[in-house]
N, C-alpha and C positions, 0 to 999 in steps of 0.2 A: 504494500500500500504506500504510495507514494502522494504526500501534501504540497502543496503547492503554494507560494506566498506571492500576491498579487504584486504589480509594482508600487499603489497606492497606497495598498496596507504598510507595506515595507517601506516608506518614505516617511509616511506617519509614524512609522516606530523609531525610526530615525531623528527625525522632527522632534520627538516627543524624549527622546533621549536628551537628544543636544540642549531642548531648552533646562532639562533638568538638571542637566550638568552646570549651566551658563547658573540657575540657579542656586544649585549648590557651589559655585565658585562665588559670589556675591556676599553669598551669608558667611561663607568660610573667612572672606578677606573684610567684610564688618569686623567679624569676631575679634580678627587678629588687630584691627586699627584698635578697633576699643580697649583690647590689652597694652598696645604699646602704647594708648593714650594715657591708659590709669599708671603706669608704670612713670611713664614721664610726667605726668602730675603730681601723682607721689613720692617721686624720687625714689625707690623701693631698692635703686643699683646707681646709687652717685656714680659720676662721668671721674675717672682715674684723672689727676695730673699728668700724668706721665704722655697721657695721649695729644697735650695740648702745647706741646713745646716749642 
C-alpha cells in the first residue's frame, strides 16, 4: 500500500513548519534579551578592569 502526499498538502506542512520555527526563534531571542537585560540592570557579573585598558 502505497500513500501518496499531494503537492499542497506538503507545502502547507512546510509552511506550517517554517512559521513555527520563525516563531519559536522570536520567543527564544525575547527570552534571551530579557536575561541579558536583567543581568545588565542588575549588574549580577560587574565588567572586569582588566578588559578596559
Amino acid at each position: 500500500m502505497t500513500t501518496y502526499l499531494f503537492f499542497d498538502e506538503a507545502l502547507r506542512i512546510f509552511v506550517n513548519a517554517f512559521l513555527i520555527s520563525v516563531l519559536i526563534l522570536i520567543v527564544v531571542s525575547g527570552i534571551g534579551l530579557a536575561i541579558i537585560g536583567s543581568i545588565e540592570k542588575n549588574n549580577i557579573y560587574p565588567a572586569s578592569h582588566k578588559h578596559f585598558r
